[in-house]
N, C-alpha and C positions, 0 to 999 in steps of 0.2 A: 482321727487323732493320732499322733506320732508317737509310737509307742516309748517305753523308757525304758533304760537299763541299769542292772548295777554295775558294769565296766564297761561300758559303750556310752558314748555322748552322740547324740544323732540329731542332725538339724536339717533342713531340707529349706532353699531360697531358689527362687527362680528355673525351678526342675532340675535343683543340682544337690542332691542330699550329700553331704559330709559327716561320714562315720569313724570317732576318733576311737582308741582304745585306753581307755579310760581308768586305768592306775597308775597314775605318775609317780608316786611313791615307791613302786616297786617296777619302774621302768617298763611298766605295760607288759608284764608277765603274764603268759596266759594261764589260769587259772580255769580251774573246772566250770565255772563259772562260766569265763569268757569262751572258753570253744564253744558249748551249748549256744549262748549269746549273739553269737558270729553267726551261726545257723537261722536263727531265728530272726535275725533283724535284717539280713539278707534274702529271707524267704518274702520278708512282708514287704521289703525296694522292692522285688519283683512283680507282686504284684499290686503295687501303689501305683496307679496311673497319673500323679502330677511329678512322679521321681523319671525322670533319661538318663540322669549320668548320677554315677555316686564316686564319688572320693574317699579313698582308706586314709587316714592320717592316724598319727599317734599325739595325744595328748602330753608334756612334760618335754624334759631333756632328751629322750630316748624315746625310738619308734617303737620299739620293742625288742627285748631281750628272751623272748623265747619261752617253752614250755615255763610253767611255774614246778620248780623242783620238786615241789609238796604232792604235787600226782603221783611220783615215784614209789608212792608209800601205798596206794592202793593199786596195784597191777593183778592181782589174784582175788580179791574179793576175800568172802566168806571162805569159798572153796578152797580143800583139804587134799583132796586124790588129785593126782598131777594131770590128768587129760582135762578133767575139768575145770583146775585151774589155768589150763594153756587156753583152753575154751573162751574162757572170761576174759582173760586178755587181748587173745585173737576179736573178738567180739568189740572192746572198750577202742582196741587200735581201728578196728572201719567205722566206730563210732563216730572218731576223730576225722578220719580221711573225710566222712561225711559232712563233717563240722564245716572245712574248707571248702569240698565241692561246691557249695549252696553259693558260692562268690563265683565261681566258674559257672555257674547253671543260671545266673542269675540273667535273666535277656538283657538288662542293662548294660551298659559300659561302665568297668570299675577302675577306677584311675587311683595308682596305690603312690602315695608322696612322701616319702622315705627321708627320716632325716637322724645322724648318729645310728644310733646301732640298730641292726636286724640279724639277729643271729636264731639258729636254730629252726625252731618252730616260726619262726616268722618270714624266714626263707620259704618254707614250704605254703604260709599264709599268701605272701607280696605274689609267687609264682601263678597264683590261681586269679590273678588280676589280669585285664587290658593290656591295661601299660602299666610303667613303673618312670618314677620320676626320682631324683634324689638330692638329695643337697650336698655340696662338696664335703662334708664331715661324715658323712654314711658311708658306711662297711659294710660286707656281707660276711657272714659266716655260715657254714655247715658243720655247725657246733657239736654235733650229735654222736660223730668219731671221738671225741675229744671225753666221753663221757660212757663211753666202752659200750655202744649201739649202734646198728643200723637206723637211719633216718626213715623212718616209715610212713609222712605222712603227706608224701607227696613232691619232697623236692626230686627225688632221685628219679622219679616217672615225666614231670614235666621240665626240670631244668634242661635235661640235655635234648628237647626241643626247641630250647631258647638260646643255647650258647654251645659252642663246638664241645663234645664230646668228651674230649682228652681233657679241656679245661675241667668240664662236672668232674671228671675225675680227680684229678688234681685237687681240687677243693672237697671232696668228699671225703678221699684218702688223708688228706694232712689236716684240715680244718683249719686252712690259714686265712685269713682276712683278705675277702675281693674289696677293692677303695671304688669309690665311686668312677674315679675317671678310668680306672681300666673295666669298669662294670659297662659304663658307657662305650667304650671303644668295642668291646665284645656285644654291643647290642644289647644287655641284660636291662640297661635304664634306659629309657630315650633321651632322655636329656639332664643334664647336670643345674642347677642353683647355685650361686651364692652361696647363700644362706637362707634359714629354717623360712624369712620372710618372704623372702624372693619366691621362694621354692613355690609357698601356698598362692603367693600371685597369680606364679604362672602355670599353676596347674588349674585353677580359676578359669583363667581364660581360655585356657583347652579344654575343659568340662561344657564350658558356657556357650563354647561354639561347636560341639557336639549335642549342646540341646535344643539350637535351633535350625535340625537337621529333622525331618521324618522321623518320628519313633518309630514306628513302622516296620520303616526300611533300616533304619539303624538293630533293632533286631534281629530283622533276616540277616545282616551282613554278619552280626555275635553268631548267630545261629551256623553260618555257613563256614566261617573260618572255624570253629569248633569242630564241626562234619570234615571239614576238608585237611586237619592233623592226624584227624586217623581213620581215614577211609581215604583211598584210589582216585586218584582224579575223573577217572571216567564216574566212581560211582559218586563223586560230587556234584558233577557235573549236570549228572542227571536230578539231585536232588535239589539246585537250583531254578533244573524248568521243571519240578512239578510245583519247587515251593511258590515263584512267582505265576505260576497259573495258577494258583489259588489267593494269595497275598498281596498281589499288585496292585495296590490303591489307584486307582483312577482319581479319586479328588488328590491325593496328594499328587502324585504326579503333572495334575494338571499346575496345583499349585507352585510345584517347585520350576516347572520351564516357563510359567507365566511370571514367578520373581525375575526368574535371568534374563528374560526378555525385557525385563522393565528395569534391571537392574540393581531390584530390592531384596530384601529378606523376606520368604517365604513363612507365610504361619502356616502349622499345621496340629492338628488334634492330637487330645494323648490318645 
């Protein structure tokens, strides 16, 4: 059974789940709710053996507009004496980081399809994806300067693996708005849309021929580009022939060079 949420809409057709975030009203703010949320329905793609690929989208006019402001008000808890209050803080902020991870850890491929705004907290969401997709109306921001903070919950760790350096900076220091088409040009999106419809078309068709790939092997490959950002080439290297001497499917293998020789599509098992 496909579980339900109260700010997440989740559907799953053809091994391709698409997970919207689901307050249009309030521009898909994330909400104490939704972080938890995010965690949880990312935990359970992973391990749903009829899900390969899952798709982030936003629900309404807006992808998403970032932390919900109303968190602000609970950063200390209960706690009175200042160490323990930094405690609960420190504590609530890897709660968050963790919220995210479960998208990056997730063996799936997450295809994030961006349309209108992502600012903020949603920079750090889209970053912990695959790929990113966007529609010509989407912006990026790193909202977070703009609002007298350090960005803590992951843009500033993986964006400048995604895009030169000096750029993260640039946009961290000022909070100015990345447009789509220089997001694309800097490699941050793969590719640009139209528009909101175009966009969910053709991230469709890129999800759908990712799921008629090996799950298998499509894991290992999540698994390996993850090991291989931050570990050594050689110690990658070596992590690939232990992992395919344990993981290398013989039936799918068989199956995928008996398609190309016959010049078909390959089935293979979740």
């Amino acid at each position: 059974m496909i579980p339900q949420f109260d700010t997440l809409a989740l559907s799953i057709d053809q091994h391709v789940a698409t997970v919207q975030l689901n307050r249009p009203d309030k521009a898909n703010a994330m909400n104490q709710a939704m972080w938890q949320e995010l965690q949880d329905c990312f935990e359970w793609l992973d391990e749903e053996p009829k899900v390969r690929v899952v798709i982030l989208a936003g629900n309404g006019r807006h992808f998403c507009s970032g932390i919900d402001l109303a968190m602000f008000s609970d950063l200390t808890g209960e706690a009175t004496e200042p160490a323990r209050r930094s405690e609960y803080l420190r504590r609530k902020i890897l709660r968050m980081q963790d919220n995210l991870t479960a998208l990056e850890k997730c063996r799936k491929p997450v295809i994030a399809a961006i349309h209108n705004t992502c600012i903020g907290g949603a920079v750090d969401l889209i970053c912990c994806c695959d790929m990113r997709y966007a529609s010509a109306d989407a912006h990026f921001s790193i909202r977070e300067i703009d609002i007298g903070m350090t960005a803590d919950v992951g843009t500033l760790q993986r964006l400048p693996r995604l895009i030169p350096q000096g750029v993260v900076r640039e946009l961290a220091y000022t909070g100015r708005s990345l447009e789509a088409e220089e997001a694309q040009r800097l490699g941050f999106v793969n590719g640009v849309y139209a528009d909101q419809e175009a966009l969910y078309e053709g991230v469709q068709t890129i999800a759908r021929s990712i799921a008629e790939k090996s799950p298998l092997a499509i894991r290992g490959t999540k698994e390996m580009l993850l090991y291989a950002r931050d570990h050594s080439v050689q110690d990658s290297l070596n992590y690939v022939a232990t992992w395919n001497a344990g993981m290398l499917s013989e039936a799918d293998l068989m199956a995928g060079v008996s398609a190309q020789a016959a010049n078909k599509t390959a089935t293979f098992e979740d």
